[in-house]
Backbone as CSV, one residue per row, in Angstrom:
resi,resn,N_x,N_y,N_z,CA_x,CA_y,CA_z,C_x,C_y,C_z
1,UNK,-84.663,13.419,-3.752,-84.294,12.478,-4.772,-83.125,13.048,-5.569
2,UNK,-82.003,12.217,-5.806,-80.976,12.763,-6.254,-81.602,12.375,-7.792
3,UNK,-80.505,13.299,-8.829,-81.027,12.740,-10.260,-80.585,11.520,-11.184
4,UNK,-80.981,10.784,-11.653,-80.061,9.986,-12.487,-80.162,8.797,-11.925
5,UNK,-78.630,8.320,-12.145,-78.168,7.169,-11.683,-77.138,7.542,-10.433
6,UNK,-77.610,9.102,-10.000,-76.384,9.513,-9.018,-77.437,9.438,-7.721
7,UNK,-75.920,8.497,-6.560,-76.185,8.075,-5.128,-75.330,9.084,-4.448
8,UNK,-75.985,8.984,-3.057,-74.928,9.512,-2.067,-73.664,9.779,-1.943
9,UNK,-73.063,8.100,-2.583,-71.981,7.572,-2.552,-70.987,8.556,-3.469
10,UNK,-72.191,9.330,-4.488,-71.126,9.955,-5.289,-70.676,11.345,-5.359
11,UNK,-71.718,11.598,-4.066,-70.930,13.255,-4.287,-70.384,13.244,-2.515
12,UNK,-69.495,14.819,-2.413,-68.739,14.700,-1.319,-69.338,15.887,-0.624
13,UNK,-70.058,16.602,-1.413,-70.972,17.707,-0.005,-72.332,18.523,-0.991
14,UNK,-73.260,18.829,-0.097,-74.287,19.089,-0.659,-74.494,20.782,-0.153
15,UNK,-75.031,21.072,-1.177,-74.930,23.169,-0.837,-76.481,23.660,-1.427
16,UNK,-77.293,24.531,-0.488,-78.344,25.595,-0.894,-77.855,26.687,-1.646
17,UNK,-78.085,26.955,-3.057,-76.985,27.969,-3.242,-78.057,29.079,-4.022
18,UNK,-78.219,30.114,-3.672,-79.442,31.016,-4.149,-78.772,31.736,-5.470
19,UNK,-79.393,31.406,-6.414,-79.215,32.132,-7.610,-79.051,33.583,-7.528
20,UNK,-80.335,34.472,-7.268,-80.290,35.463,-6.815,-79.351,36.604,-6.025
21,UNK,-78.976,35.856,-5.532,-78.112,36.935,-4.254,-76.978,36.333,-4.513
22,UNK,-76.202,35.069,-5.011,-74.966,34.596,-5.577,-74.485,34.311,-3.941
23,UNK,-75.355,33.627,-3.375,-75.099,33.610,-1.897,-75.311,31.680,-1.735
24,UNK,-74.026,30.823,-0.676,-74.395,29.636,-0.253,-75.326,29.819,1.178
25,UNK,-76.537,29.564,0.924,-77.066,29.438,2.091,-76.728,28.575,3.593
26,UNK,-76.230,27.439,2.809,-75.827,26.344,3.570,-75.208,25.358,2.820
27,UNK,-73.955,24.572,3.454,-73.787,23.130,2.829,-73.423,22.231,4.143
28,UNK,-73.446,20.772,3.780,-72.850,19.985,4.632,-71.712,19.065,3.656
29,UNK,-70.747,18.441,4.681,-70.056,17.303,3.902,-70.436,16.049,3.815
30,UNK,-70.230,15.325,2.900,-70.436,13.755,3.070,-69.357,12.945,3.323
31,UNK,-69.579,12.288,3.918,-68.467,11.388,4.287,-67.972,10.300,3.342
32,UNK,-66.941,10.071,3.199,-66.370,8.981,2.045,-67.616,7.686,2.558
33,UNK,-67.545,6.912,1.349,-68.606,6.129,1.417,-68.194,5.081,2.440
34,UNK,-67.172,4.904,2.549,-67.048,4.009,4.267,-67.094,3.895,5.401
35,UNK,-67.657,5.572,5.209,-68.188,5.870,6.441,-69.528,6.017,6.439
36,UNK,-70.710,6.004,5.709,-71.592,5.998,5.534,-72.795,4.882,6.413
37,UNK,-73.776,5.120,6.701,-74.700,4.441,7.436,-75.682,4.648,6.688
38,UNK,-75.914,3.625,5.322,-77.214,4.893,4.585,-77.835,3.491,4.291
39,UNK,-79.306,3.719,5.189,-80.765,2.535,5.319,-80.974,2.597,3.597
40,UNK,-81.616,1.280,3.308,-81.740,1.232,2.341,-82.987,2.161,1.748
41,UNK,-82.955,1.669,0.355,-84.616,2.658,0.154,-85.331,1.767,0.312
42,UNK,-86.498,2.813,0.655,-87.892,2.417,1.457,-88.647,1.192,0.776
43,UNK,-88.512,1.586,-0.659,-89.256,0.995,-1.720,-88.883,-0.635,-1.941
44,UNK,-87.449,-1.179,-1.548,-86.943,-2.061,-1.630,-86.988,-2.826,-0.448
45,UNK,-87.499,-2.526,0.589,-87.403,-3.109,1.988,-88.908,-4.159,1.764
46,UNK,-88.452,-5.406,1.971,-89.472,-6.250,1.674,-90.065,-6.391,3.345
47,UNK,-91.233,-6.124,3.682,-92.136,-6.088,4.716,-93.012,-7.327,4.512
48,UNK,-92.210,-8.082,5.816,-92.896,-9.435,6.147,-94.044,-9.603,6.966
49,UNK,-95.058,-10.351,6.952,-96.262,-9.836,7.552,-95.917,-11.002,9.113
50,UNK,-96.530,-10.292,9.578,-95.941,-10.391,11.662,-97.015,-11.668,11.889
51,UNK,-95.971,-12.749,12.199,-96.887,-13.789,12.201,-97.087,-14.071,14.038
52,UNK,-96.504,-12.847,14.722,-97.449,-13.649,16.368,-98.360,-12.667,16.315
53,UNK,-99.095,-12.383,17.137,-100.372,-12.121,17.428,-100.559,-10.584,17.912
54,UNK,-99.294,-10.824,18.730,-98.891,-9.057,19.774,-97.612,-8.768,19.342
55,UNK,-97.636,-7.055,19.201,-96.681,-6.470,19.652,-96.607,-5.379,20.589
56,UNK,-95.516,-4.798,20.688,-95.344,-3.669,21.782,-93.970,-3.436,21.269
57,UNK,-93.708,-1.991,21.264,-92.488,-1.533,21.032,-92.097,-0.692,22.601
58,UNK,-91.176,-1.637,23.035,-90.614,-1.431,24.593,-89.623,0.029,24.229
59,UNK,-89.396,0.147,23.166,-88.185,1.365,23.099,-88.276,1.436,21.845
60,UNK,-87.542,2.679,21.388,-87.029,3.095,19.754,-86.409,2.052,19.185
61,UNK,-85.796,1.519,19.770,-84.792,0.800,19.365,-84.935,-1.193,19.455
62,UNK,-86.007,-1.260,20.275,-86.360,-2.603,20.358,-88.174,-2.743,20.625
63,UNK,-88.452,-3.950,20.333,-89.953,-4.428,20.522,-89.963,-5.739,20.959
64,UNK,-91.215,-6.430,21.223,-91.189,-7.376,21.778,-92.174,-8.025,20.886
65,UNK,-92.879,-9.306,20.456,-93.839,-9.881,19.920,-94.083,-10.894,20.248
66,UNK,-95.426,-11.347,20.395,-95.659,-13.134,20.829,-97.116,-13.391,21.026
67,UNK,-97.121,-14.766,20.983,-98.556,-15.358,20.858,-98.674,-16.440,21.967
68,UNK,-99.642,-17.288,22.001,-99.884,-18.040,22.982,-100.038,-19.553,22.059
69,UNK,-99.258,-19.976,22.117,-99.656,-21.479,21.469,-99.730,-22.556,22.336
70,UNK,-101.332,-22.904,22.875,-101.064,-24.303,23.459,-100.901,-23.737,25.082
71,UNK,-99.687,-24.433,25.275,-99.397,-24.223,26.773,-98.407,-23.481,26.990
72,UNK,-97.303,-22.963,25.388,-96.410,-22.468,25.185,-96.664,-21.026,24.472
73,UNK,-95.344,-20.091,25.331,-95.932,-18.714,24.562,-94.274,-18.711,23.475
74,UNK,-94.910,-18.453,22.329,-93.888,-17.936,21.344,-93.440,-16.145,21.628
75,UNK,-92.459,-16.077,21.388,-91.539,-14.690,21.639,-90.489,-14.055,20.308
76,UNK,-91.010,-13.130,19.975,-89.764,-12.813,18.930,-89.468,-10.883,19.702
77,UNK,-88.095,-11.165,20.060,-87.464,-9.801,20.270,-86.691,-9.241,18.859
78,UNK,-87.096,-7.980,18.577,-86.752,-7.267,17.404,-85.854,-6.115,18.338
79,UNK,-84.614,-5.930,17.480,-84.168,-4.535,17.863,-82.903,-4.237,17.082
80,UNK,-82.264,-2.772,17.141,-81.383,-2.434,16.867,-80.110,-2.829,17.651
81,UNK,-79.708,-3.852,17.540,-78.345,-4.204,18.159,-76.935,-4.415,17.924
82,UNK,-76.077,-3.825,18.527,-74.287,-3.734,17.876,-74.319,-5.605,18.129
83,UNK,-73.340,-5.433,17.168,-72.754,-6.866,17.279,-71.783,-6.892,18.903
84,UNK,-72.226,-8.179,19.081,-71.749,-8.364,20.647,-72.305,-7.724,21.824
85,UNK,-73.772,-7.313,21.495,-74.953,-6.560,22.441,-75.797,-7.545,22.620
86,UNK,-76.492,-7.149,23.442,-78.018,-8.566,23.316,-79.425,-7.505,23.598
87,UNK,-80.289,-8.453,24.132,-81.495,-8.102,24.034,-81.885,-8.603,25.241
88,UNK,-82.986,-8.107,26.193,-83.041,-9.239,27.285,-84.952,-8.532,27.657
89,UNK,-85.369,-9.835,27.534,-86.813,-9.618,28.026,-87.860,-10.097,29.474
90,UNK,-88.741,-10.221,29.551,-88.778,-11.242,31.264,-90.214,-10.307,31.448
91,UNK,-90.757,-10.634,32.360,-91.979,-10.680,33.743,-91.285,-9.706,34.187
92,UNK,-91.624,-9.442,35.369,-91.479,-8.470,36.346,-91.358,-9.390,37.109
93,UNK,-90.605,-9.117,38.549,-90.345,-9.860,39.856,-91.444,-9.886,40.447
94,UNK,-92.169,-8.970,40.715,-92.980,-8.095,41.584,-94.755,-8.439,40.515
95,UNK,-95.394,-8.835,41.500,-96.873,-8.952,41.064,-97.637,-7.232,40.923
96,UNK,-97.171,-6.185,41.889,-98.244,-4.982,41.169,-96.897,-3.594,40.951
97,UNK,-95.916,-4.119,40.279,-94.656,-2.918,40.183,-93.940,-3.717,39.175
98,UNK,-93.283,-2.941,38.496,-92.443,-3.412,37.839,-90.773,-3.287,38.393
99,UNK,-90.393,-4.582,38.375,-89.172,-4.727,39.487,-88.040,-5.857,38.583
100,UNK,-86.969,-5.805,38.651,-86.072,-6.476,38.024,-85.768,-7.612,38.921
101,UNK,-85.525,-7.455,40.312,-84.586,-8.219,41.366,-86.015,-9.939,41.192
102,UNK,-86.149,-10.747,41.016,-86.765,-11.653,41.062,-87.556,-11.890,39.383
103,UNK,-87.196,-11.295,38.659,-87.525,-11.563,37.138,-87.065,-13.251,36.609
104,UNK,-87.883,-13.215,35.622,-87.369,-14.641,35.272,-87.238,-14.225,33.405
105,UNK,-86.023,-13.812,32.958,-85.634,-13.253,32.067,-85.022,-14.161,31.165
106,UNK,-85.181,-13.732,29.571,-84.185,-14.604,28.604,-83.685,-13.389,27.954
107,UNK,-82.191,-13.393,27.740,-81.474,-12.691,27.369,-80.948,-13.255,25.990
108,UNK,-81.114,-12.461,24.870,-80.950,-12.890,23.221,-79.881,-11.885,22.604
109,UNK,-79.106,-12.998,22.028,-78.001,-12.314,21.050,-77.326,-13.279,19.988
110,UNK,-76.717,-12.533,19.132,-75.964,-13.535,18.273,-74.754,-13.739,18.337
111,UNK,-74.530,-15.139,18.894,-72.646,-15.466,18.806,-72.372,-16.209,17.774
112,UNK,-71.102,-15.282,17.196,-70.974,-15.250,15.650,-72.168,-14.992,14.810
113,UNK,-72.261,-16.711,14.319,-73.988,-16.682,13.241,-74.727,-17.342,13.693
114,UNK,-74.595,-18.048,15.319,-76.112,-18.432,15.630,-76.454,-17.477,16.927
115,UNK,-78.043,-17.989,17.027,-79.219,-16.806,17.595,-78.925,-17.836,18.756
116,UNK,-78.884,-17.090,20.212,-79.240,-17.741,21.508,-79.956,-16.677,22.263
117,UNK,-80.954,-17.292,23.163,-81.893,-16.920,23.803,-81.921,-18.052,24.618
118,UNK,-80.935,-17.694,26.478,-80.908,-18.094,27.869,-81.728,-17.624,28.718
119,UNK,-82.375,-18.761,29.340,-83.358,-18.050,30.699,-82.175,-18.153,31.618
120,UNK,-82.412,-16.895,32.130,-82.040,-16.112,33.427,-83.209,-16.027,34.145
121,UNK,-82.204,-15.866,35.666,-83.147,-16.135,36.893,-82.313,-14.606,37.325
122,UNK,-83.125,-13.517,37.640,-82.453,-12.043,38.478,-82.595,-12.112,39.884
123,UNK,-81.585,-12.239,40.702,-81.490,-12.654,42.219,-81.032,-11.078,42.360
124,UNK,-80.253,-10.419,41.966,-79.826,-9.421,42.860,-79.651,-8.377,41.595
125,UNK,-79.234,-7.088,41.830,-78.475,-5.697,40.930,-77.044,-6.402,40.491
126,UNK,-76.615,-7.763,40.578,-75.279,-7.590,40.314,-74.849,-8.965,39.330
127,UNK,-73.586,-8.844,38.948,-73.523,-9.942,38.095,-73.397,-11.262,39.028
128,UNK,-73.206,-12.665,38.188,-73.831,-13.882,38.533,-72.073,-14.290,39.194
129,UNK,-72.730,-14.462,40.473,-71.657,-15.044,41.421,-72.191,-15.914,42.392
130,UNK,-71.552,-17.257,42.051,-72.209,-18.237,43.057,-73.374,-18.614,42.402
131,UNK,-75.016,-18.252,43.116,-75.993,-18.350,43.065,-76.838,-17.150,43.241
132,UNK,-76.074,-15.935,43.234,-76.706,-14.339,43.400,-76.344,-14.045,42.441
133,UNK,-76.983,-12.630,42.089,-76.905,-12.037,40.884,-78.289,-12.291,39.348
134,UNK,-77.180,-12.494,38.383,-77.797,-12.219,37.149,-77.571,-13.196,36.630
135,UNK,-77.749,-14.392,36.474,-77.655,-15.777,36.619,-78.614,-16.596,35.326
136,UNK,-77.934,-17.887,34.751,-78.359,-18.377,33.851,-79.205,-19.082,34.794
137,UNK,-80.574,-19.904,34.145,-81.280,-20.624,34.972,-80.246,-21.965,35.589
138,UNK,-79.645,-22.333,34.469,-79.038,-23.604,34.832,-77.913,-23.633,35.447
139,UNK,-77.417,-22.541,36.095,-76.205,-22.347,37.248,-76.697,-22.330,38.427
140,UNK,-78.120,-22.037,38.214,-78.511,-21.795,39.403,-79.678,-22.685,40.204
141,UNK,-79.280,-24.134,39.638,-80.692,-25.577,39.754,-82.011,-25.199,39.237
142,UNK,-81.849,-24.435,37.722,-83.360,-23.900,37.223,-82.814,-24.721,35.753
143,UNK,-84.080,-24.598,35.118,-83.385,-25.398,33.829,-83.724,-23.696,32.509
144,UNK,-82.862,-24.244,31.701,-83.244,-23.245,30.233,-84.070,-23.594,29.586
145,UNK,-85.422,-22.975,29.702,-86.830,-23.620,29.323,-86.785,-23.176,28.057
146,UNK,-86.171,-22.159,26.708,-86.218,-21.492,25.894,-85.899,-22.549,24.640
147,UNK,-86.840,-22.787,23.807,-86.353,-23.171,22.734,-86.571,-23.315,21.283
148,UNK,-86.859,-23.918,20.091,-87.009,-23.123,18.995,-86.062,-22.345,18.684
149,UNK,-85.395,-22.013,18.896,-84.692,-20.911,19.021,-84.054,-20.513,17.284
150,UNK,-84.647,-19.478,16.766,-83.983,-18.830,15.764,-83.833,-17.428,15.278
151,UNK,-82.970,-16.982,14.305,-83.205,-15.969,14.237,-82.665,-15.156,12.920
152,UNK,-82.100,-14.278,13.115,-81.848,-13.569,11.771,-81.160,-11.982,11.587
153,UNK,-80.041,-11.344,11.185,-79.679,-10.230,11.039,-79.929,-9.321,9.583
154,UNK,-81.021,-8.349,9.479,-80.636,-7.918,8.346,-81.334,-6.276,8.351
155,UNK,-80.656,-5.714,7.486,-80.597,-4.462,7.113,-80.461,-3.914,8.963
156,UNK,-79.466,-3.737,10.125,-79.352,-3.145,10.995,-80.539,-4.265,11.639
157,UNK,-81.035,-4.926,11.862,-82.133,-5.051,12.803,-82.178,-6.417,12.865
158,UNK,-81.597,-7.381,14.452,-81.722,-7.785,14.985,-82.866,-8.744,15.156
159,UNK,-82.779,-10.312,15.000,-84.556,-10.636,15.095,-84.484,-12.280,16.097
160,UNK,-84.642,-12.762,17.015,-84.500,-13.480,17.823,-86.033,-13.880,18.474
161,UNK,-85.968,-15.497,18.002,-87.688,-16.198,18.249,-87.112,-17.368,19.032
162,UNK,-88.094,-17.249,19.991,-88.059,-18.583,20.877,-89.266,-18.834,21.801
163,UNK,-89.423,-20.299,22.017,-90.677,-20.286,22.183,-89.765,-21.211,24.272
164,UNK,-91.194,-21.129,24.961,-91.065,-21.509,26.168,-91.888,-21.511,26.565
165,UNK,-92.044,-23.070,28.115,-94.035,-22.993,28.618,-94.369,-22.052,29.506
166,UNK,-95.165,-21.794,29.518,-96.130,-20.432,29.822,-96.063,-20.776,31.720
167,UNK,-96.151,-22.042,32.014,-95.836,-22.810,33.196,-94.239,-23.007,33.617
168,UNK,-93.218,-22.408,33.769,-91.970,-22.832,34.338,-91.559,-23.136,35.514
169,UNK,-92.933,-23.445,36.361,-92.500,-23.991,37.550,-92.035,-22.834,38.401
């Protein structure tokens, strides 16, 4: 805890400095504040209570969440994402392995300020040419079953909900 009313923002390097021995143990620099990446405080982060049912955190950096409504499963992908990155979730191809080549995937990101989340159909390792590849459903005579679709950017973290039937044919 710094003291006061003093932030990060205001000093330019921080030092262990032992009284005793008139010795710097250690310092580091800080970076001008425009370079800074500094999460907010803890205390101020308003924690919304998780309204699907499941989660799973697939990575450090992303999770998955969803419920079953009806005949339709709701989906919210959470993650740390650069602007102009996405998110991409799906089944497995494969009934007892986990396999990419035959997945039936929706891939989520934000262009500009709205949230999209496309079903993809995974035909091959490669991008979408023709009817092979990595393919939107609807290039490829499948339809984009994904919808609801919303979402949200804040404090670094990425948030993309969409709902789709549990049945896609």
């Amino acid at each position: 805890m710094l003291p006061g009313d003093v932030t990060v923002y205001d000093i330019n390097w921080l030092s262990l400095w032992c009284i005793r021995f008139a010795e710097n143990f250690g310092h580091v620099r800080i970076p001008a504040s425009a370079d800074l990446n500094v999460p907010p405080v803890v205390e101020n982060v308003v924690v919304v209570p998780m309204a699907l049912d499941n989660c799973v955190e697939l990575h450090r950096d992303m999770q998955v969440s969803w419920s079953l409504k009806g005949d339709s499963l709701e989906v919210e992908l959470a993650g740390r994402v650069e602007d102009g990155d996405y998110m991409a979730f799906g089944p497995s191809g494969c009934d007892d392995r986990t396999c990419m080549v035959g997945s039936d995937v929706t891939v989520a990101w934000f262009d500009s300020d709205v949230p999209r989340a496309v079903d993809y159909t995974l035909r091959a390792y490669s991008q979408c040419s023709g009817t092979s590849g990595v393919c939107p459903d609807n290039r490829v005579s499948g339809t984009d079953d994904n919808v609801n679709i919303t979402g949200r950017q804040n404090n670094g973290i990425t948030r993309i909900r969409y709902s789709r039937p549990i049945n896609t044919g």
